[in-house]
C-alpha positions as CSV (number, residue, x, y, z in Angstrom):
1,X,-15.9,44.3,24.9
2,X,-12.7,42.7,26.8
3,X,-15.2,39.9,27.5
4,X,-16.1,39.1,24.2
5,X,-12.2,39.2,23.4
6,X,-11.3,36.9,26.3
7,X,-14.6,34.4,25.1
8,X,-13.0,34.0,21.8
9,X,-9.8,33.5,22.5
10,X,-10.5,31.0,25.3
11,X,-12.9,29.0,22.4
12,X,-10.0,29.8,20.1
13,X,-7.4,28.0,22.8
14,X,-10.1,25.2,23.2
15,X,-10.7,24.6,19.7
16,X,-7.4,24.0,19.2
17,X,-6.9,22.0,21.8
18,X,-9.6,19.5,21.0
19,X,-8.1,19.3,17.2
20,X,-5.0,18.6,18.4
21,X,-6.5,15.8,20.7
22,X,-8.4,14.2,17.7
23,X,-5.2,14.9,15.7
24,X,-3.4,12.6,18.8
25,X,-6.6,9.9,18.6
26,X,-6.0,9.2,14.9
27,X,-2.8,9.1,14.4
28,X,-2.3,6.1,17.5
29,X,-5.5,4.4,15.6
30,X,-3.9,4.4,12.4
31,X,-0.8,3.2,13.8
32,X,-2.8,0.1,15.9
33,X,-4.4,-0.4,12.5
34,X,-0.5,-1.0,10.7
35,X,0.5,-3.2,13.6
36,X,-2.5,-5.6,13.6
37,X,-2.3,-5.4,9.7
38,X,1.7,-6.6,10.2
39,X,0.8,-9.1,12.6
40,X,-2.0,-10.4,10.4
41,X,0.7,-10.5,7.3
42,X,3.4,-12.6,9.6
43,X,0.5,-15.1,10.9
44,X,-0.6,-16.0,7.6
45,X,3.1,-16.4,6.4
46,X,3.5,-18.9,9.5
47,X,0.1,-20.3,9.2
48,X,1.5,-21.3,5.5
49,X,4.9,-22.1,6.9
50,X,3.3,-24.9,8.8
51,X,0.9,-26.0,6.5
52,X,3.9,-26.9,4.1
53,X,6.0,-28.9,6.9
54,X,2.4,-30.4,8.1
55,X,2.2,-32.0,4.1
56,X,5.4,-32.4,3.9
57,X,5.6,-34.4,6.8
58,X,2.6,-36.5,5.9
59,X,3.3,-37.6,2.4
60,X,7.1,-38.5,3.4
61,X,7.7,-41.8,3.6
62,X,7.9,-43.1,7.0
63,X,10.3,-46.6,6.8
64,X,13.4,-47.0,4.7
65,X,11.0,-49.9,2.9
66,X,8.0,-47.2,1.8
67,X,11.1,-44.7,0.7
68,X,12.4,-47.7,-1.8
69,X,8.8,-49.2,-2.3
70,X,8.1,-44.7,-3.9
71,X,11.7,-44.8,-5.5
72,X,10.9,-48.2,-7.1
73,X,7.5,-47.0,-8.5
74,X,8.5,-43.6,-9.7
75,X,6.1,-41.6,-7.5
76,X,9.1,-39.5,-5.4
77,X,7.9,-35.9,-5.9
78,X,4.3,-36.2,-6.9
């Protein structure tokens, strides 16, 4: 009988232990799965960040002579 007592409460101490492993294992893959979310939120706010100064940048007039030639037609801001 002090066999079958020992048995369970070595599968008791085991059973525990491996819950509070998967307990450990989910809690780290949640938190990976935050961070790469985060990171995917502040790329895509760069990404768009660039995009912007990429237009920008390529609809802006280049010479003094374009900036008047836009001014002069009426077509700054379109």
């Amino acid at each position: 009988m002090m066999y079958l007592y020992a048995g369970l409460g070595v599968a008791f101490i085991a059973a525990l232990t491996l819950f509070g492993w998967v307990l450990y294992r989910a809690g780290r893959n949640a938190a990976r799965v935050l961070s790469e979310q985060q990171s995917v939120t502040e790329a895509n706010a760069q990404n768009a960040t660039l995009s912007r100064m990429n237009k920008a940048a390529s609809t802006a007039p280049q010479t003094d002579d374009e900036l008047m030639a836009k001014l002069r037609d009426g077509k700054e801001g379109q």
